[in-house]
VEXMIKOL-519790 format. One line per 10 residues: their letters; for each residue x, y, z of C-alpha. Coordinates in steps of 0.02 Angstrom, whole numbers. Each point is the difference from the previous one (the first is absolute). Example, Ala and Ser with C-alpha at 12.3 -4.5 7.8 and 13.67 -1.06 7.14 Angstrom:
2
as	615 -225 390 | 69 172 -33
This chain:
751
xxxxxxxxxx	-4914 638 547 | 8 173 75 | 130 141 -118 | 187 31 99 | -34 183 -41 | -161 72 109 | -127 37 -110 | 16 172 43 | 175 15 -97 | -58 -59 -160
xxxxxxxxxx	-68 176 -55 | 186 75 30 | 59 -146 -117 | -119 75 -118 | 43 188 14 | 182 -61 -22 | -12 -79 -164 | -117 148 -57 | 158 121 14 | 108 -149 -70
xxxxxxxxxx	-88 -7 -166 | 41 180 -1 | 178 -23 -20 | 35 30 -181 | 193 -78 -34 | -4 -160 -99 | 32 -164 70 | 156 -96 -65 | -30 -190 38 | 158 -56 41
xxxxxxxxxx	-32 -87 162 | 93 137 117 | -136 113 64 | 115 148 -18 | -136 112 -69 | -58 149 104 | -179 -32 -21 | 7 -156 120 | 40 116 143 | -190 31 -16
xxxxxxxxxx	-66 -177 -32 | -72 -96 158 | 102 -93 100 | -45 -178 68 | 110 -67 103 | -105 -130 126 | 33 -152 -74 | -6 -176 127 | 39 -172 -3 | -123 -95 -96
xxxxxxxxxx	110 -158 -34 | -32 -73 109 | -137 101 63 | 67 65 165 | -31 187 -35 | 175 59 59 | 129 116 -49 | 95 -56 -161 | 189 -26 12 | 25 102 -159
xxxxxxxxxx	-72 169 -18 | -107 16 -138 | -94 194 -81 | -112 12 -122 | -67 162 -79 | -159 26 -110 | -16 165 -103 | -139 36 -119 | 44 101 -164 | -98 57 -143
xxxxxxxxxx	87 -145 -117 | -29 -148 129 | 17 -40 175 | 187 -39 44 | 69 -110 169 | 187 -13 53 | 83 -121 108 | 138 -8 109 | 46 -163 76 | 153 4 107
xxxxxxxxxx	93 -177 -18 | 177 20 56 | 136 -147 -34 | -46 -95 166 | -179 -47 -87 | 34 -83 -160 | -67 82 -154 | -86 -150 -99 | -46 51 -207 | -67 -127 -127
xxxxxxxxxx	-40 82 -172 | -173 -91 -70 | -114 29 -118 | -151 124 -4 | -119 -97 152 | 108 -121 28 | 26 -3 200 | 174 69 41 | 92 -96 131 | 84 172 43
xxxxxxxxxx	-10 171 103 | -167 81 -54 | -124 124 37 | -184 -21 -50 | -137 143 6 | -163 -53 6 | -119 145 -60 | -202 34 -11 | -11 138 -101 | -193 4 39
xxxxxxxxxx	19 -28 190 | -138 -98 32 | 62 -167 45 | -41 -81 -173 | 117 -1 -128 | 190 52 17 | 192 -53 -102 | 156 -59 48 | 150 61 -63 | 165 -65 51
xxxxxxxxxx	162 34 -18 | 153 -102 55 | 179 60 26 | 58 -84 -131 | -128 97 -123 | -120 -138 -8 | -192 54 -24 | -176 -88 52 | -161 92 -47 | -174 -65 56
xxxxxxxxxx	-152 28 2 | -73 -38 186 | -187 -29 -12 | -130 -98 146 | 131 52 135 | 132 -100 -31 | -9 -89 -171 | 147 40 -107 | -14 10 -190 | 182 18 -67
xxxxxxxxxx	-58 9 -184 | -15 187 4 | 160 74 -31 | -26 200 32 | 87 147 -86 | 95 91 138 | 206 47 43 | 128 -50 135 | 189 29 27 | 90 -94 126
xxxxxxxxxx	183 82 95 | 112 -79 118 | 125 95 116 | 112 -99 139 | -141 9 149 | -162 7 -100 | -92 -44 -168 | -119 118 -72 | -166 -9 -123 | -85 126 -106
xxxxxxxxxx	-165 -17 -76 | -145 78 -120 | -161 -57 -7 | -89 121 -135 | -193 37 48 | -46 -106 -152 | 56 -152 83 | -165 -60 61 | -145 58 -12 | -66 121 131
xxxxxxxxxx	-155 75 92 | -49 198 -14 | 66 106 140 | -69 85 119 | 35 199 44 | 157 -32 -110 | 65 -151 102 | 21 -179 -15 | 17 -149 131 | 121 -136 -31
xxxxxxxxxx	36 -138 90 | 185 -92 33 | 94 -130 69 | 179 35 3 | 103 -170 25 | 180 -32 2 | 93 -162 -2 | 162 -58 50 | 37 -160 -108 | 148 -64 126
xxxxxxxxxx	-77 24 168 | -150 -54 -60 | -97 173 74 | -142 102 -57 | -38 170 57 | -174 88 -39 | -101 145 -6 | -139 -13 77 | 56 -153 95 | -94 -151 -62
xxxxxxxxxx	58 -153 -119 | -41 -58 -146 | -141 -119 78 | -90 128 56 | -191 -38 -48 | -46 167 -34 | 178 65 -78 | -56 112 -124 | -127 81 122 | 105 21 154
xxxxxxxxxx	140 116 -107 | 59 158 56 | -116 141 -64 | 108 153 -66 | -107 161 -77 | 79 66 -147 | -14 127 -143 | -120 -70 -130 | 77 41 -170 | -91 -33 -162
xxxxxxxxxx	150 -61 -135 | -43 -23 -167 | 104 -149 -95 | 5 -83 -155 | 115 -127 -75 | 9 -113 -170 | 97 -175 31 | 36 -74 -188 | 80 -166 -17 | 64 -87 -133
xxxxxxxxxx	42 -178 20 | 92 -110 -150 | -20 -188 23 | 90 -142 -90 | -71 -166 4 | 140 -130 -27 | -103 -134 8 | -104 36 -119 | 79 136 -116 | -98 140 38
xxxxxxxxxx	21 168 48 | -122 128 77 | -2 172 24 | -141 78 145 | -14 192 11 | -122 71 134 | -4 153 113 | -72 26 205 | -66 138 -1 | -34 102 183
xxxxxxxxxx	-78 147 47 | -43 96 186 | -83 180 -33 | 26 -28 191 | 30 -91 148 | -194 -67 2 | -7 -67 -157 | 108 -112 -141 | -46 -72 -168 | 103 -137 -61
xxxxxxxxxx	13 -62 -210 | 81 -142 -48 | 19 -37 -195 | 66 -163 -28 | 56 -38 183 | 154 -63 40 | -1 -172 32 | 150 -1 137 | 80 -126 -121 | 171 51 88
xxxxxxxxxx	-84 -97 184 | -27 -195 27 | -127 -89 78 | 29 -142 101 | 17 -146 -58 | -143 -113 62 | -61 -174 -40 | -156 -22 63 | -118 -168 23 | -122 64 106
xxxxxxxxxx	-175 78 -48 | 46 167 75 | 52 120 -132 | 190 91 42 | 7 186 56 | 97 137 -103 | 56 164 51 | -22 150 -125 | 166 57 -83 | -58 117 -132
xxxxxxxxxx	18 197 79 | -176 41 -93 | -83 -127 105 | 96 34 164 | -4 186 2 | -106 94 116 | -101 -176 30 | -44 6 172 | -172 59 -7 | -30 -123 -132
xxxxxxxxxx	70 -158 139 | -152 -68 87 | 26 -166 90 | -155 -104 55 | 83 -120 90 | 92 -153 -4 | 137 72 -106 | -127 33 -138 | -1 157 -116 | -142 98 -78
xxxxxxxxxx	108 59 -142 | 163 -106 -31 | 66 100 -148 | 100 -136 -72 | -162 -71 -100 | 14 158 -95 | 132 -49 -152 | -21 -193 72 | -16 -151 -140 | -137 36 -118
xxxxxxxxxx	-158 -79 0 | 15 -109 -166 | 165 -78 -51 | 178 -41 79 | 70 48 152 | 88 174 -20 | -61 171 40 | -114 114 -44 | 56 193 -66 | -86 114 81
xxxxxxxxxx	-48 174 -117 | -19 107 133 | -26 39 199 | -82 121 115 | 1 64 151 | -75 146 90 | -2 31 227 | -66 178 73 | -18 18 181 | -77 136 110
xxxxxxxxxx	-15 19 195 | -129 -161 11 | 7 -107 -167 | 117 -73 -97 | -58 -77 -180 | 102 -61 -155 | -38 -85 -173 | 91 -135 -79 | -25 -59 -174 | 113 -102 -122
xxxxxxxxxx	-41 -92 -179 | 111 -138 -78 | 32 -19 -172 | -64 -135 -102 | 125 -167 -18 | 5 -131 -161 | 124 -155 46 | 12 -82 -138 | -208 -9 -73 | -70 27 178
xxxxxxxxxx	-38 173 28 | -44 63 164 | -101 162 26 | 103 128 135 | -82 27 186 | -91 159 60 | 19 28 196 | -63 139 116 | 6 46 155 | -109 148 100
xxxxxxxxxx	69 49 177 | -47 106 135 | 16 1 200 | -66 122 113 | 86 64 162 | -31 33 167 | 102 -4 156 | -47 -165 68 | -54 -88 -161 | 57 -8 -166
xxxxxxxxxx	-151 -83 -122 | 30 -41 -217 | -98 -55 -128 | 97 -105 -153 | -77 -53 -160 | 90 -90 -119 | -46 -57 -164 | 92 -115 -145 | -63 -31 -167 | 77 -170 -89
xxxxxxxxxx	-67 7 -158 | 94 -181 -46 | -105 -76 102 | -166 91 0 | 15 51 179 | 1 172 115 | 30 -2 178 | -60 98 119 | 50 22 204 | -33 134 106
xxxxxxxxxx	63 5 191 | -34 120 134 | 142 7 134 | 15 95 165 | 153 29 126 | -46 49 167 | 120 53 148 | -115 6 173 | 134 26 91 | 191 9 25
xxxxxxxxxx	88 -182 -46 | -165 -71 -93 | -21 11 -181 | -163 -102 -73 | -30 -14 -211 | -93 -95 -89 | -87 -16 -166 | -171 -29 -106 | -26 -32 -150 | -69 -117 -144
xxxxxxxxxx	49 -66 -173 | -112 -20 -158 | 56 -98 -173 | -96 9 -150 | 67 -114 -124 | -73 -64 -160 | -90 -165 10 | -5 -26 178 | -104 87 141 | 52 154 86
xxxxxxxxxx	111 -49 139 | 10 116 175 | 88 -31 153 | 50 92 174 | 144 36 117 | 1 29 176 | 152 68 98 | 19 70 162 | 164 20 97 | 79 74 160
xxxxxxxxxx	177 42 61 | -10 55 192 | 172 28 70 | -102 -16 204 | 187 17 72 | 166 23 -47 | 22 -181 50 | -136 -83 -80 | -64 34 -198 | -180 -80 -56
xxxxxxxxxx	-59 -42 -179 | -161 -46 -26 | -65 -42 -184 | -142 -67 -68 | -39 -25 -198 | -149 -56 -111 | 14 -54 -203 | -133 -80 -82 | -2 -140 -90 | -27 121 -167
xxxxxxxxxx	108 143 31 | 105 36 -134 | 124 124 32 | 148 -80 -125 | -25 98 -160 | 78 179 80 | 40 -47 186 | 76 -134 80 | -93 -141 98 | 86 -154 63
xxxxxxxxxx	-155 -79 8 | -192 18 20 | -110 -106 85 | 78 66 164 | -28 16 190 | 143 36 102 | 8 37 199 | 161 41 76 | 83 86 138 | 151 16 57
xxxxxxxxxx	107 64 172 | 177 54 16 | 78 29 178 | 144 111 -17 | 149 18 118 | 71 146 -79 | 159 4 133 | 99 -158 74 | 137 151 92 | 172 38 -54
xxxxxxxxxx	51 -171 97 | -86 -134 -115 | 51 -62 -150 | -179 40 -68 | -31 160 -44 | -207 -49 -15 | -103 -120 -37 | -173 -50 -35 | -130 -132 -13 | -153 -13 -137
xxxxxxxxxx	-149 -98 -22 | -114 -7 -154 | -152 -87 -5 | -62 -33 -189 | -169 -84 -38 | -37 -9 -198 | -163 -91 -75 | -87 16 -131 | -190 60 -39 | -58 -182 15
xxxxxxxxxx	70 4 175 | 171 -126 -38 | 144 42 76 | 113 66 -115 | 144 36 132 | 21 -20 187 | 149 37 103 | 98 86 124 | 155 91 -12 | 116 19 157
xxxxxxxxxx	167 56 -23 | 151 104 104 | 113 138 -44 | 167 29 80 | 89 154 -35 | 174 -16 49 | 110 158 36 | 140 -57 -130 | -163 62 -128 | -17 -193 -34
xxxxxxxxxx	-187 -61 19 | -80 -180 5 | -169 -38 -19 | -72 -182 19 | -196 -41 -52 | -118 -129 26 | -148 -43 -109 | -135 -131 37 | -136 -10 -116 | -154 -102 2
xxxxxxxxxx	-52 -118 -141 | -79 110 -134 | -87 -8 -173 | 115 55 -153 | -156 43 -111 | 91 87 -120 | 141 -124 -50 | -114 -92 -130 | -35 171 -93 | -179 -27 14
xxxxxxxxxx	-13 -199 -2 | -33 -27 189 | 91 4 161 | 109 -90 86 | 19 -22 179 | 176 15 60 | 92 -22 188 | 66 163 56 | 183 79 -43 | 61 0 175
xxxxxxxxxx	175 100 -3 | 134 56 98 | 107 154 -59 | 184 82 71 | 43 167 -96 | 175 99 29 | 41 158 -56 | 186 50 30 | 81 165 33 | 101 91 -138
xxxxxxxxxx	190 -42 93 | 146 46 -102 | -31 -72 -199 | -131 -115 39 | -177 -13 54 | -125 -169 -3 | -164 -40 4 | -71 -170 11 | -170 -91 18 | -28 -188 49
xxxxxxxxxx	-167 -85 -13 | -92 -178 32 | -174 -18 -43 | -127 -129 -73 | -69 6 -169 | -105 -116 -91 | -70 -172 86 | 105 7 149 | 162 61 -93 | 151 61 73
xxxxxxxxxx	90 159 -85 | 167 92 72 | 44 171 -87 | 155 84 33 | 35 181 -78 | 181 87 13 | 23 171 -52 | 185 83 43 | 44 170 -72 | 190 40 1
xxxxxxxxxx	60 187 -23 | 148 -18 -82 | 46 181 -7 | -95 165 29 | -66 -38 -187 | -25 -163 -47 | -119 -133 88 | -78 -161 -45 | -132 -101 73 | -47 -177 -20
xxxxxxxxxx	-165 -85 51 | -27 -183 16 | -152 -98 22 | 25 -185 7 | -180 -100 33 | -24 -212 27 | -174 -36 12 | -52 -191 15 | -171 9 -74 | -38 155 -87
xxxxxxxxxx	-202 -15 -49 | -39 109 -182 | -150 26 -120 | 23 -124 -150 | -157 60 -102 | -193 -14 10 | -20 -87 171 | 162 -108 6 | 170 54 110 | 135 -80 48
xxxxxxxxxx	145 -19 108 | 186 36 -20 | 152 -21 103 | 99 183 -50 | 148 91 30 | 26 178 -49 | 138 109 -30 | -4 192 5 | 153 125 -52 | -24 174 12
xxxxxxxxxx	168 91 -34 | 19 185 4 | 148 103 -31 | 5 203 12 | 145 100 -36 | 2 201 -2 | 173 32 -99 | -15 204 23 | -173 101 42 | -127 -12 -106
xxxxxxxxxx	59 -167 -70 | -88 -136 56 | 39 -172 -56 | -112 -147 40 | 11 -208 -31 | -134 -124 47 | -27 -165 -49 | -159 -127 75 | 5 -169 -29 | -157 -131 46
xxxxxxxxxx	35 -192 -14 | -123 -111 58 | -12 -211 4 | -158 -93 34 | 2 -191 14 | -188 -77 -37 | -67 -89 152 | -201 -23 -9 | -167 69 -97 | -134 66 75
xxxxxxxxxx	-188 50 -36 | -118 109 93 | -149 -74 47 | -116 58 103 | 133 117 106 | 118 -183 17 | 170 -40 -84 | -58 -184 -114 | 167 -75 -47 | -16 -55 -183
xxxxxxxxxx	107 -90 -133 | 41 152 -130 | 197 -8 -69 | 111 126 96 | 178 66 -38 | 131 97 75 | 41 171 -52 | 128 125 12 | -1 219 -62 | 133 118 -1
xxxxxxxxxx	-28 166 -23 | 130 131 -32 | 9 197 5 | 157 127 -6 | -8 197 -26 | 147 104 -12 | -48 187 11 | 106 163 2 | -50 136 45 | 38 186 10
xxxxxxxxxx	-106 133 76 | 44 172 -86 | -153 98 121 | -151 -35 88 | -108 -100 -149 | 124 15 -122 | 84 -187 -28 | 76 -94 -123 | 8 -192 23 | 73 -159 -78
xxxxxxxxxx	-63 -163 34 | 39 -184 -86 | -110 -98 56 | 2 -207 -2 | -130 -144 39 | -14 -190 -29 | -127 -128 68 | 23 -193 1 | -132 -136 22 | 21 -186 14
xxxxxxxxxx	-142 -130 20 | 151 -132 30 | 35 92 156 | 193 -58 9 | 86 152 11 | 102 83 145 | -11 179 22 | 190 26 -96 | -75 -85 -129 | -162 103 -10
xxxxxxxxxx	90 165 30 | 99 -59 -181 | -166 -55 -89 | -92 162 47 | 164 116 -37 | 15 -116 -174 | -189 9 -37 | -9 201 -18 | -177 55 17 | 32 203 8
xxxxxxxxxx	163 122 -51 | -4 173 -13 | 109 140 -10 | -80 171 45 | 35 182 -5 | -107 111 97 | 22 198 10 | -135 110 110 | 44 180 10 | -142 106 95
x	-33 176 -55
């Protein structure tokens, strides 16, 4: 994707921000851009059509400046918007996606195409932060320390922001400059437009790579900063009452390198997960919440494919080893990056605390990490050894990967990974295993996008006790092709559209397939901003080897399915999403899902949300121990209600309540023999769950870091081997049967 600026005006850019940083009055962020000193900042203007992706001039004028200053490197917006195009606003939560006007700046402080952040900021005053790593995977758990002021005047909407040098980590500089690359987007929530800088969407294979390089001043900022938190707990349910002190601790002597201490890390006890009730072998996902963990992170993020994780942080402070289910306290955490013009490296270490539930004690974790990655321009190659000690259980774990990004040429990105595991664990033989990954992204046309993927786990690999592997015992081949037509003309009632096809072929090392299918599907995108997407899924028959947890296989007829998603547009207090889906499961069952999810704005400062996931399967096939499983006819109901209300800034009010009721009438037991389903005689009954979670959490934001929340927190779970109960009757048993309350004060205050 060739720059909208010859190459040839990028050194003025350069010289112009030199004699910006000059400029000595102090910024006031306010959101105006009144101050004299953007008179010298650089001016980008070019901005096109990107949604849909017809490169032409926008129909609202949009500037942007940059300026670079000694305390950070600032950017202003003006978007003009006057009344004849709506002006949309949705107040949210930190990374929650904004159905509003918003801007988002998309920055590589490095300028090499590898790593770069999103920050976002709608005109309501909404934020997203993210960390963008692999070209275009998005890690919303890191939540940066920067500023932003939004103003509105009768034709425009304006937006002020910092981003101190200590934001990210950064390389040296050369002859006292620094090249950054951006991607400047605007979007206009009620005509459903996007406007860019340079003039590419979010698709784009090689996103972070293709940005528009700007040469600026290279300043070396010092900062340091202590985060204390003090968080007092009352357990209702069980009459007890805790008090957790601990302190983050951050330094920078510069731009090129940060240490990070953590003393008794905060657990995020004011965040929920989701809640999940899971049959299946596969273990469930979690995002990081705690700010130690998800601070200045991304060098420490290496994927080797299939959604697996090297380092999935939430094992550190998981259940202990020894004992009942809880968590673990962990003493203290540490992190160090540096960077220079062709390596990055970082250390990671953390040590739990010991545990005693009741007479089980449980000896704390040790984990460590050791990271570097070397730079060139084409390729990008790490190294990443991790290591966890479990004394508990007489074992140590070790995995090391080499991975490697290369970027031939323009629109192709390939990575891919190598690397081994080793366990040593008392009484038992040492243990090794490998991983194989190798992926590529080629973006041959603006028209047509190619994946290509290809990934190898042995049977042994063992990648559980830091990172995250969905399984080993792995070989996947898959491609996939999507056909874009990015403009239907001002005439149709499609704005674009597209078609995809994804080829997926899974078997294991024995050579049984594990997975086979093929995934067409259709996307209309209508110019009211409403989009449909319908999906078909044949699958051939396929081995489910891991459904017996290590008791044999089972060979099962494939999950054919057929899929309609719609998204709808934000139009006056409303906006609804829904998803509608038919598919086998089981021997030959049929399952329909249907999920609903409207939002209604009910004023400038209060929405609410509800999600509901209603499922009737007619033969629903689950492990029942050892060898044996058996079959259920189930219905499931899901409730996900969310309400946010913003009473005056910096107030921040927030209500949500999850509710999972599930029935499951007995039909037929099974045993595994020899891959085959043997009916047998063993005594079957129904049963029914309910599980039931509510947080209400206030909030108030006195600065950047410095928070003080309250949070009551509720939970009950029901279960019934009768199997008689409706879902009203289950939400009452698990709301009766309280399992979890908690009322919370939190106060962080950085220094």
């Amino acid at each position: 994707m060739r720059p909208f600026l010859p190459r040839i005006v990028l050194p003025a850019l350069g010289a112009l921000l030199f004699v910006a940083h000059a400029q000595a009055e102090p910024m006031t962020l306010d959101g105006r851009l009144v101050e004299a000193a953007w008179d010298q900042a650089v001016r980008l203007e070019d901005f096109v059509t990107v949604m849909p992706l017809t490169r032409e001039m926008p129909e609202v004028r949009t500037q942007a400046w940059v300026l670079a200053k000694e305390e950070g490197l600032y950017f202003g917006f003006r978007c003009e918007q006057p009344a004849s195009v709506p002006r949309t606003r949705h107040p949210t939560t930190r990374d929650v996606q904004a159905r509003a006007d918003r801007l988002n700046v998309m920055i590589d402080f490095d300028g090499r195409g590898v790593t770069a952040y999103e920050l976002t900021v709608s005109l309501s005053g909404g934020i997203q932060d993210a960390q963008i790593t692999g070209q275009n995977q998005y890690n919303y758990d890191w939540d940066g320390r920067w500023e932003y002021a939004v103003a509105e005047d009768s034709e425009s909407w304006s937006v002020e922001m910092r981003l101190p040098w200590s934001l990210a980590a950064q390389s040296g500089a050369v002859e006292g400059q620094r090249q950054i690359g951006l991607y400047l987007s605007r979007f206009v929530e009620a005509t459903g437009r996007r406007y860019s800088i340079p003039g590419y969407d979010f698709e784009h294979p090689t996103f972070v790579a293709d940005m528009r390089k700007l040469s600026i001043p290279a300043f070396s900022q010092g900062h340091w900063s202590v985060v204390p938190y003090l968080a007092i707990s009352d357990d209702r349910l069980n009459a007890q009452q805790e008090t957790r002190i601990g302190a983050d601790l951050f330094w920078s002597p510069n731009s090129q390198h940060q240490l990070s201490l953590a003393v008794q890390p905060d657990f995020g006890q004011v965040e929920s997960d989701d809640l999940v009730v899971n049959f299946n072998a596969i273990e469930t996902f979690f995002s990081e919440k705690r700010p130690f963990f998800t601070e200045n992170q991304a060098l420490f993020n290496v994927p080797v494919g299939n959604g697996a994780l090297l380092i999935n942080t939430r094992r550190i402070g998981a259940a202990p080893d020894a004992g009942s289910a809880g968590v673990s306290d962990v003493d203290v955490a540490a992190k160090y990056t540096g960077s220079s013009n062709r390596m990055d490296w970082g250390v990671l270490l953390a040590d739990e605390a010991d545990t005693l539930s009741g007479t089980t004690a449980a000896s704390g974790r040790s984990f460590h990490v050791l990271r570097g990655r070397w730079r060139s321009d084409q390729v990008d190659t790490g190294y990443t050894l991790t290591h966890v000690d479990r004394p508990s259980l007489a074992r140590e774990s070790w995995v090391q990967v080499v991975d490697s990004q290369w970027k031939p040429v323009e629109g192709l990105v390939i990575r891919g990974a190598l690397g081994n595991s080793r366990i040593e664990q008392a009484g038992s033989a040492d243990r090794q295993g490998g991983l194989a990954w190798i992926r590529a992204d080629w973006a041959q046309s603006e028209r047509l996008r190619q994946e290509y993927e290809f990934n190898r786990y042995s049977r042994h690999l063992q990648l559980n006790d830091f990172g995250y592997l969905p399984r080993a015992d792995l070989e996947q081949y898959r491609a996939e092709w999507t056909w874009y037509t990015r403009s239907h003309g001002a005439a149709s009632v499609l704005r674009n559209s597209a078609w995809e096809l994804e080829l997926l072929w899974q078997q294991n090392t024995a050579g049984q397939r594990v997975l086979g299918d093929a995934e067409l599907s259709h996307l209309w995108h209508f110019q009211s901003n409403d989009a449909l997407k319908l999906m078909l899924v044949p699958q051939l028959d396929f081995v489910d080897d891991l459904i017996t947890r290590g008791h044999g296989y089972v060979t099962l007829p494939g999950n054919h399915a057929v899929g309609l998603e719609y998204e709808g547009r934000h139009a006056g207090w409303t906006q609804f999403n829904a998803e509608l889906w038919v598919y086998r499961e089981g021997l030959r069952g049929r399952v329909w899902e249907l999920y609903l999810e409207p939002t209604f704005f009910l004023s400038e400062k209060l929405t609410t949300t509800l999600g509901l996931d209603v499922l009737d399967s007619s033969n629903w096939l689950i492990w029942d121990g050892d060898d044996r499983l058996a079959t259920y006819a189930r219905r499931k109901l899901e409730l996900d209600w969310t309400l946010n209300w913003f009473p005056a800034p910096k107030h921040e009010i927030r209500l949500r309540t999850q509710f999972v009721g599930l029935s499951a009438d007995a039909q037929q037991t099974w045993r595994a023999v020899a891959g085959q389903l043997v009916s047998d005689e063993r005594e079957l009954r129904d049963f029914s769950l309910g599980h039931l979670a509510a947080q209400l959490r206030y909030r108030y934001e006195f600065g950047p870091q410095r928070e003080l929340y309250l949070v009551f927190s509720r939970g009950g779970e029901f279960e019934d081997d009768a199997g008689e109960n409706g879902y009203d009757r289950l939400f009452d048993l698990s709301r009766a049967n309280v399992t979890a309350s908690q009322v919370m004060a939190k106060l962080r205050w950085a220094f």
